[in-house]
DSSP file (Angstrom, degrees, kcal/mol; ACC not computed):
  #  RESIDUE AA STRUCTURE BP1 BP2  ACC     N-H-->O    O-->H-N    N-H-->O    O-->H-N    TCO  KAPPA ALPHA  PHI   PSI    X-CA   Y-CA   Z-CA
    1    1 A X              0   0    0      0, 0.0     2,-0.7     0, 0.0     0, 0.0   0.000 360.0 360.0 360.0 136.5  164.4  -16.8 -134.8
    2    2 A X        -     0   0    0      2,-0.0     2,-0.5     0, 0.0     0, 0.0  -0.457 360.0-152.3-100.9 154.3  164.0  -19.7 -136.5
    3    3 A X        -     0   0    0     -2,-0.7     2,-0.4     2,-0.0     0, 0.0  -0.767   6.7-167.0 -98.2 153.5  161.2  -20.3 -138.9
    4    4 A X        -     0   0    0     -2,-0.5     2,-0.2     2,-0.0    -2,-0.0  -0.970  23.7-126.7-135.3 117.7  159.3  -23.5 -140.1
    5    5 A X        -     0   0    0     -2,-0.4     2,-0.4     2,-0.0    -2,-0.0  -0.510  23.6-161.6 -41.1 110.1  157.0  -23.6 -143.1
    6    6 A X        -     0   0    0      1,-0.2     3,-0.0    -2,-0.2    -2,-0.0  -0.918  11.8-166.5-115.2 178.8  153.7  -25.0 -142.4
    7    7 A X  S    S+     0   0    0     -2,-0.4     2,-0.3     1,-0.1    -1,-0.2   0.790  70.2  69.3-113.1 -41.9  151.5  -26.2 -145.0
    8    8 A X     >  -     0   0    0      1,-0.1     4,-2.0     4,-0.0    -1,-0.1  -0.739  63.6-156.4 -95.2 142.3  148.2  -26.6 -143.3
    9    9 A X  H  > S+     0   0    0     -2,-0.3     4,-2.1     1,-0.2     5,-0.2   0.836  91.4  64.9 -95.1 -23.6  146.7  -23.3 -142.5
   10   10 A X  H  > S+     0   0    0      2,-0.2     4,-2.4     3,-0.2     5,-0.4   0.996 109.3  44.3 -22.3 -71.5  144.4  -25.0 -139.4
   11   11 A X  H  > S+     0   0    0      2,-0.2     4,-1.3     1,-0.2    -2,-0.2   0.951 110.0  51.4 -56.7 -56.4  147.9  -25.8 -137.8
   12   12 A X  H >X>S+     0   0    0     -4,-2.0     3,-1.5     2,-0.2     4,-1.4   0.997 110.1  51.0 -47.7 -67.8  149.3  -22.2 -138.5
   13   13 A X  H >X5S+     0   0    0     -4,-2.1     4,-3.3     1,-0.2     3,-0.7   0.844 115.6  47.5 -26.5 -54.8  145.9  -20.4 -136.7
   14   14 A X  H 3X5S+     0   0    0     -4,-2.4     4,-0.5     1,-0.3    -1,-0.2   0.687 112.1  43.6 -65.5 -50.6  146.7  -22.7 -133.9
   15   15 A X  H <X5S+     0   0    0     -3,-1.5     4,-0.8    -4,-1.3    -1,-0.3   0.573 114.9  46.6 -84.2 -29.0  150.0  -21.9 -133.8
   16   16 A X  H <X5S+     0   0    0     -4,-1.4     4,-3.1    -3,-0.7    -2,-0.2   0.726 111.0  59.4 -93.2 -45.9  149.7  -17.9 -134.2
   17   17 A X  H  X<S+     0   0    0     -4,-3.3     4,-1.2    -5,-0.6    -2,-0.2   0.808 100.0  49.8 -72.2 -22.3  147.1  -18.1 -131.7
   18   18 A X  H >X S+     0   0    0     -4,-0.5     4,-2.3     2,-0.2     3,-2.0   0.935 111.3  55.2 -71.0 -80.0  149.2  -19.7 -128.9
   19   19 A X  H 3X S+     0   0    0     -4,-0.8     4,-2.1     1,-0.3    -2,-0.2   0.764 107.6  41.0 -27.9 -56.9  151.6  -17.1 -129.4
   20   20 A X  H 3< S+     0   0    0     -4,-3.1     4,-0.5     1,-0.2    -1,-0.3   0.811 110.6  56.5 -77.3  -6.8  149.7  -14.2 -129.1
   21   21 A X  H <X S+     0   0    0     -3,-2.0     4,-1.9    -4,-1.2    -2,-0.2   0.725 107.7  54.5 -62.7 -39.9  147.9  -15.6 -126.3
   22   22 A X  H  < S+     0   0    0     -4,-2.3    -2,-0.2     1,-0.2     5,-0.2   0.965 109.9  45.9 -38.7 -93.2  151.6  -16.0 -124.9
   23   23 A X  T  X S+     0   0    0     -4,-2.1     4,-0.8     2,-0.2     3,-0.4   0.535 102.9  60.1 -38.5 -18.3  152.2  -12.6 -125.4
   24   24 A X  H >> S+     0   0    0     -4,-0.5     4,-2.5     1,-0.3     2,-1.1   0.917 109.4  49.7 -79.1 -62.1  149.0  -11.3 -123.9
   25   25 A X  H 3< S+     0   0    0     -4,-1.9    -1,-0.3     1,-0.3    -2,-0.2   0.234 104.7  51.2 -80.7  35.7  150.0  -12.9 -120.8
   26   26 A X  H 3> S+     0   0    0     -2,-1.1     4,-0.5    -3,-0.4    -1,-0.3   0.651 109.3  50.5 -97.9 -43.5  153.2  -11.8 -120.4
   27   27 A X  H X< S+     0   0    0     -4,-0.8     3,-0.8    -3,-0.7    -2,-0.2   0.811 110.5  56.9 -37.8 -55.1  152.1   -8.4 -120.9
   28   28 A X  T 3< S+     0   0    0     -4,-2.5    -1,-0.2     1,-0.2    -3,-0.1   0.980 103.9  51.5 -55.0 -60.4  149.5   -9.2 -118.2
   29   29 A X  T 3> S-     0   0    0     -5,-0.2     4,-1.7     1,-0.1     3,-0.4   0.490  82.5-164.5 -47.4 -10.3  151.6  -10.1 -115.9
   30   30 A X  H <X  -     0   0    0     -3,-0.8     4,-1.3    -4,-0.5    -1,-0.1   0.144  52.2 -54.7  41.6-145.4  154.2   -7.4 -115.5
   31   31 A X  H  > S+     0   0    0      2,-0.2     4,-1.3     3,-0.2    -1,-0.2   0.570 134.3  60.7 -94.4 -11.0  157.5   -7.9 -113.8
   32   32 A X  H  4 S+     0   0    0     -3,-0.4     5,-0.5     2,-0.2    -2,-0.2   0.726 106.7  46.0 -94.9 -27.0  156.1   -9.1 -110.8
   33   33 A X  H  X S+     0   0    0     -4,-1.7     4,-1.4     3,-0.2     3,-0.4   0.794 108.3  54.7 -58.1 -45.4  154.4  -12.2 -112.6
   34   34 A X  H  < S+     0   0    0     -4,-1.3     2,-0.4     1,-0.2    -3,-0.2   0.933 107.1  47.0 -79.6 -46.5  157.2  -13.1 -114.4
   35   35 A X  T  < S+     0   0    0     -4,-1.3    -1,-0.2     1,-0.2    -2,-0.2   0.284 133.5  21.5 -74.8  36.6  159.5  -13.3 -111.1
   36   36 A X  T  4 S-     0   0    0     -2,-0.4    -3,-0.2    -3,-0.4    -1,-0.2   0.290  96.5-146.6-151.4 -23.4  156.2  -15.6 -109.4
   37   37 A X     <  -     0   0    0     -4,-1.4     2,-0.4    -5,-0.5    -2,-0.1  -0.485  19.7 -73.7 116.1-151.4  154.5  -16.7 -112.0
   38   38 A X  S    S+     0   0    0     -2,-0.1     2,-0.3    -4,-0.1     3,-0.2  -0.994  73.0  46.4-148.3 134.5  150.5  -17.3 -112.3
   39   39 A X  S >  S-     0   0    0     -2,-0.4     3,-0.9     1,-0.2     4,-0.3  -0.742 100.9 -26.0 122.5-151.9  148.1  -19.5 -111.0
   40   40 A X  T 3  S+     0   0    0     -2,-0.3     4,-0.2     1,-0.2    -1,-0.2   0.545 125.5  49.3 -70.9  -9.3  147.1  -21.2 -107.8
   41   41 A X  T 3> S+     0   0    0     -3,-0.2     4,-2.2     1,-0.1     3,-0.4   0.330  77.2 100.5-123.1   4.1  150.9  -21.2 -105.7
   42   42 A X  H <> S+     0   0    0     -3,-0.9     4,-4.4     1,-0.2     5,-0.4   0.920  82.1  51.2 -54.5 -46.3  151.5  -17.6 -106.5
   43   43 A X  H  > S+     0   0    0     -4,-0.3     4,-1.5     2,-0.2    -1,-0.2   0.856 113.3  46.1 -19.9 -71.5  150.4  -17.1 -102.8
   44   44 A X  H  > S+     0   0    0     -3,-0.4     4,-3.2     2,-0.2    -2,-0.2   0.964 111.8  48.8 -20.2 -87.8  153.0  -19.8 -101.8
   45   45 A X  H  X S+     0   0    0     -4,-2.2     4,-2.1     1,-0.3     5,-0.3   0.928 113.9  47.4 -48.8 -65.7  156.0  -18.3 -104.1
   46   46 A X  H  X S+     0   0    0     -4,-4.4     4,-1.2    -5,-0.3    -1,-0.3   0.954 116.2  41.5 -57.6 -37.3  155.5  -14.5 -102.6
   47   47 A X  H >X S+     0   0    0     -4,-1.5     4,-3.9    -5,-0.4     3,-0.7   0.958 114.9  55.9 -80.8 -28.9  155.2  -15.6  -98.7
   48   48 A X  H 3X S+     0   0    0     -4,-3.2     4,-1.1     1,-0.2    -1,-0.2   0.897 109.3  43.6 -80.7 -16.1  158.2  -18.1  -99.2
   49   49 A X  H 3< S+     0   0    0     -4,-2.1    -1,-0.2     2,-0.2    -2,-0.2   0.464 109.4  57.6 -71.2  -6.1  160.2  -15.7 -100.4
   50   50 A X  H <X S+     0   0    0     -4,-1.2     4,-1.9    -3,-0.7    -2,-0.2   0.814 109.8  47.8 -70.7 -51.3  159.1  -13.4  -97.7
   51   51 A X  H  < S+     0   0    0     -4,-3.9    -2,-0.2     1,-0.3    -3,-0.1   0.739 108.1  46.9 -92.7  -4.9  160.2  -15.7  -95.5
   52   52 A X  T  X S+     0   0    0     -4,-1.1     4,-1.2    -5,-0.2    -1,-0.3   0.537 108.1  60.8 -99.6  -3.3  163.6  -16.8  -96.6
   53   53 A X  H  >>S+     0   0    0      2,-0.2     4,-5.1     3,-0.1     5,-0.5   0.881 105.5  40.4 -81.4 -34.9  164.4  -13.4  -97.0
   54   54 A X  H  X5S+     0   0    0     -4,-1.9     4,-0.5     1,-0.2    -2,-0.2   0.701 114.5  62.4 -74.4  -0.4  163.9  -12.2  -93.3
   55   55 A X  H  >5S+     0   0    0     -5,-0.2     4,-1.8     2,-0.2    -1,-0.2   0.951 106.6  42.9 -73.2 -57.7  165.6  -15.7  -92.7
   56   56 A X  H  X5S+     0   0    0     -4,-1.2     4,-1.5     2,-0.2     3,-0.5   0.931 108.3  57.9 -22.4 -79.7  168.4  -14.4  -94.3
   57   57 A X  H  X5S+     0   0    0     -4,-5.1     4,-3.4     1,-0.3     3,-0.3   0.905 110.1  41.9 -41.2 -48.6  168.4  -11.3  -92.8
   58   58 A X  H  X<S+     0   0    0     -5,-0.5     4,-0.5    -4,-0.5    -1,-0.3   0.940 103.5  63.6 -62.4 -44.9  168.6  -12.5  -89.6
   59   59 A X  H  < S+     0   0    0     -4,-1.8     4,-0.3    -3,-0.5    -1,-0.2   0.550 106.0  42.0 -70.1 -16.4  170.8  -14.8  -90.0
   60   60 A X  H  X S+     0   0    0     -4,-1.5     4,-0.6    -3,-0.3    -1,-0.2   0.714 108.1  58.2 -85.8 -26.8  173.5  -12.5  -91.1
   61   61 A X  H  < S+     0   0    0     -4,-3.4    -2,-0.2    -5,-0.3    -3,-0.2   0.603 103.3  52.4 -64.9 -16.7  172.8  -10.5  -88.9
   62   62 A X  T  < S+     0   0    0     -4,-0.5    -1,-0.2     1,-0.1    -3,-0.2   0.563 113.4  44.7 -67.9 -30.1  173.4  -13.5  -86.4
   63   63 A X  T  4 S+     0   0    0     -4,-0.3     2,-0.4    -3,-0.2    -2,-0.2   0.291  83.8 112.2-118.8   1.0  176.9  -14.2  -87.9
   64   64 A X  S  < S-     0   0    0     -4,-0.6     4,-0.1     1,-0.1     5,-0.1  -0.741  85.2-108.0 -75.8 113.2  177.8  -10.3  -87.9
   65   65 A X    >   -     0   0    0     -2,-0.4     3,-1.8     3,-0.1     4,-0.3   0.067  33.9-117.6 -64.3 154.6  180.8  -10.2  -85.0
   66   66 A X  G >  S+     0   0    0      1,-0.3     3,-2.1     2,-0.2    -1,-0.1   0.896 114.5  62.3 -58.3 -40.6  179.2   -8.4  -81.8
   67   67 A X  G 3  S+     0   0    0      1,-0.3    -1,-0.3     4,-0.0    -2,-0.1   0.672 102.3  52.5 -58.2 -18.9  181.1   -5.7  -81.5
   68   68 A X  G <  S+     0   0    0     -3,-1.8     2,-0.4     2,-0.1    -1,-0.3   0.429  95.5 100.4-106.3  -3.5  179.6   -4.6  -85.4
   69   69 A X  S <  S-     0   0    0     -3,-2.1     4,-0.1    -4,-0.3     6,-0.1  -0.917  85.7-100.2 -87.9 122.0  175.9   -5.1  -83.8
   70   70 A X    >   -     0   0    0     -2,-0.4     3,-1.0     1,-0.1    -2,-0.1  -0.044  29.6-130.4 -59.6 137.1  173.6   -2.2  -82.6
   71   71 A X  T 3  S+     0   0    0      1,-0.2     3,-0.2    -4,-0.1    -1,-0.1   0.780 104.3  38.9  -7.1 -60.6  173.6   -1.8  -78.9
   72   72 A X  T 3  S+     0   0    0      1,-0.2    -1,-0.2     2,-0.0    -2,-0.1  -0.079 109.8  61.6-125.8  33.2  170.2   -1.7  -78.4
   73   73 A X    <   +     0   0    0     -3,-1.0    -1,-0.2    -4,-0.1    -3,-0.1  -0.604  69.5 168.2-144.7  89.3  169.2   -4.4  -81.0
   74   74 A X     >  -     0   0    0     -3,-0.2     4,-0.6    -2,-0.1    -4,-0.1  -0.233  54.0 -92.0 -80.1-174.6  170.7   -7.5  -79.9
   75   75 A X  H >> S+     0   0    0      2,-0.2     4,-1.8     1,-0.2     3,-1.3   0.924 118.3  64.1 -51.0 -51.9  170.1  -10.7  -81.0
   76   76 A X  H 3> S+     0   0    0      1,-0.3     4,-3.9     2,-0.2     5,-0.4   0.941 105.8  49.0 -16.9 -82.2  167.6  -11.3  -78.4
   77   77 A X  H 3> S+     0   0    0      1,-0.2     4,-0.8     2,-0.2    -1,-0.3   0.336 105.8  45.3 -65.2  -2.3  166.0   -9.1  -79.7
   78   78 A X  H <X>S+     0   0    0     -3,-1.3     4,-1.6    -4,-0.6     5,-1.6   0.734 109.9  57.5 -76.6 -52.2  165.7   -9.7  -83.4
   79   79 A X  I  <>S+     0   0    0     -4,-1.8     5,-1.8    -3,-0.3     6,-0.2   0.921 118.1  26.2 -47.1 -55.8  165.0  -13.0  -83.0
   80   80 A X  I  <5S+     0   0    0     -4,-3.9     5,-0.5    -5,-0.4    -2,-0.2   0.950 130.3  35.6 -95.1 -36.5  161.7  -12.5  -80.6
   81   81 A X  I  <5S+     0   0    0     -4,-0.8    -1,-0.2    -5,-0.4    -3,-0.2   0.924 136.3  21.1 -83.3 -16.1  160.5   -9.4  -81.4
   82   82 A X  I  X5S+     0   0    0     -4,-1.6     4,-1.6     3,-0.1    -3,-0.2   0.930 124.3  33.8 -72.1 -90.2  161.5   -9.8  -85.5
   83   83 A X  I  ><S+     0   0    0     -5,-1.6     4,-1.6     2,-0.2     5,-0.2   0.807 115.6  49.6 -64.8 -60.8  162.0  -13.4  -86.7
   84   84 A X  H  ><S+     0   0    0     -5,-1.8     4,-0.6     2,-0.2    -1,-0.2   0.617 115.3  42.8 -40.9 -49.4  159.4  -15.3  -84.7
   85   85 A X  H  > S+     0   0    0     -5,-0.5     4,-1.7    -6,-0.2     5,-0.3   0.847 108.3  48.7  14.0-104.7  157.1  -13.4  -85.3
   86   86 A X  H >X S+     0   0    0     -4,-1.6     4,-2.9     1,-0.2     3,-2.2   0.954 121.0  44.3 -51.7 -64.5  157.2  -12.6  -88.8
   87   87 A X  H 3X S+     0   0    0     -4,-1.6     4,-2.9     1,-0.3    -1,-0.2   0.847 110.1  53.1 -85.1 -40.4  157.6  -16.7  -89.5
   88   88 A X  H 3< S+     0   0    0     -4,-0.6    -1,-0.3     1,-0.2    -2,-0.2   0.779 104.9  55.7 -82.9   0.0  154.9  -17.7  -87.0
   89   89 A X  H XX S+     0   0    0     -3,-2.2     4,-2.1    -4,-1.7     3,-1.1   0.785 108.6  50.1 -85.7 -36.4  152.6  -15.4  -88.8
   90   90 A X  H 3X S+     0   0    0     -4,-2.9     4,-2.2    -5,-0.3     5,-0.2   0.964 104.0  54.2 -66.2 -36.7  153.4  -17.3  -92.1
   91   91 A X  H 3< S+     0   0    0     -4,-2.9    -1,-0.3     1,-0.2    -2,-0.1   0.293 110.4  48.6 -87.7  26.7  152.8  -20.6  -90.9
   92   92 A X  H X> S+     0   0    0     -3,-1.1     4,-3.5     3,-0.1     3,-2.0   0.484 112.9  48.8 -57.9 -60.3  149.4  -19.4  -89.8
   93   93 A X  H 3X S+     0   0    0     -4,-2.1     4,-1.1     1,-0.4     5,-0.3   0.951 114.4  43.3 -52.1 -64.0  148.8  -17.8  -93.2
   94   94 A X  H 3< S+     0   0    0     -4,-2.2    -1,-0.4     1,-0.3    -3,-0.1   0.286 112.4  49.9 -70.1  17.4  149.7  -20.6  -95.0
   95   95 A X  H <> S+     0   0    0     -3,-2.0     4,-2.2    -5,-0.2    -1,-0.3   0.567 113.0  55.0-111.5 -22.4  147.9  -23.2  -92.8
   96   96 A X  H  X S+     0   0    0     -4,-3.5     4,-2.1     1,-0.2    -2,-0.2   0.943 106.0  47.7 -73.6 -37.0  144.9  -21.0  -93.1
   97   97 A X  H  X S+     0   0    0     -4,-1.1     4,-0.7     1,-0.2     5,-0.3   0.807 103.0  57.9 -77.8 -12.0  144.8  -20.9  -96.3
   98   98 A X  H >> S+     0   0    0     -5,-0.3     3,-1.5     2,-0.2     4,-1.0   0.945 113.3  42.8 -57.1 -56.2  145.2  -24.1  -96.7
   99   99 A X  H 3X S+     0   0    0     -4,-2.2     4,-1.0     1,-0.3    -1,-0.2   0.934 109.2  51.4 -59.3 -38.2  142.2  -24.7  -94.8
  100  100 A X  H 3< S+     0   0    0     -4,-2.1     4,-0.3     2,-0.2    -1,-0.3   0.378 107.9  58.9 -89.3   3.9  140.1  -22.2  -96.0
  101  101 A X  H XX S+     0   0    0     -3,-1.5     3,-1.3    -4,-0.7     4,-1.2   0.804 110.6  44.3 -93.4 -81.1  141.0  -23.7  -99.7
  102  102 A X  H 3< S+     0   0    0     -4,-1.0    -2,-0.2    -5,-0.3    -3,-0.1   0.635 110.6  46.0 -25.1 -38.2  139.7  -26.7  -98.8
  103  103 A X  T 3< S+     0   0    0     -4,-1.0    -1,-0.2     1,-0.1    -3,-0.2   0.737 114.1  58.1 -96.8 -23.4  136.0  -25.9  -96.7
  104  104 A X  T <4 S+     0   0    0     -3,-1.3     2,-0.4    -4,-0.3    -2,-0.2   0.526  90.9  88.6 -80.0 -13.1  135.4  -23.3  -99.9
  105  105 A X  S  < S-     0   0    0     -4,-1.2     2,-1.1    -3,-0.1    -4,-0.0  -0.662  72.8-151.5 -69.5  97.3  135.7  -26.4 -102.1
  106  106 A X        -     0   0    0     -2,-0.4     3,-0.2     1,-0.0    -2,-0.1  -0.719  20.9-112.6-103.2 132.3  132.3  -28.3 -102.8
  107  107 A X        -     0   0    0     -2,-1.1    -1,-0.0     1,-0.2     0, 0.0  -0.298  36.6 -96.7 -89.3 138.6  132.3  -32.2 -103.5
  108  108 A X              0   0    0      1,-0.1    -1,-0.2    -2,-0.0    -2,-0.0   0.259 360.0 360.0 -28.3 112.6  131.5  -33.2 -106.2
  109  109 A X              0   0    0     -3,-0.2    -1,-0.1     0, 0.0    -2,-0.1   0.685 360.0 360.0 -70.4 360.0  126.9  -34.4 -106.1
């Protein structure tokens, strides 16, 4: 690691304190914090990754030859009872919260 000599001890305090304040919040945060982070989009980050994974899924599951696909879960059915779903319930969430960010919000007297 490298080190640097400072001379004014203000600037060292300063400096000692960001750092352990660093360190508290990673510590706070666990492993789920560090892969999504902190703050206001966390919300965001967790559902979009929600939703590109079942995007995913499906979508290999689309490109998997038929003959290698369950009987009695075709595409059909992944798509509407699965995929459609699942996605039109995010773009709910996230339009709700969006809304509901916004009317909880008071402007400014």
């Amino acid at each position: 690691m490298n080190k640097i000599e400072i001379q004014d001890p203000k600037v060292a305090s300063k400096i000692i304190a960001a750092n352990a304040e660093s360190e508290k919040r990673k510590a706070e945060l666990g492993f789920l914090g560090k892969f999504f982070g902190s703050g206001d989009n966390v919300r965001l980050y967790i559902v979009g990754t929600i939703s590109l994974g079942v995007l995913l899924i499906a979508l290999v599951y689309t490109l998997v030859p038929e003959r290698n696909r369950s009987a009695d879960f075709g595409l059909k059915e992944l798509w509407t009872l699965v995929v459609l779903p699942v996605e039109s319930t995010i773009i709910g969430y996230l339009i709700g919260s969006k809304t509901g960010d916004s009317a909880s919000r008071k402007p400014d007297a």
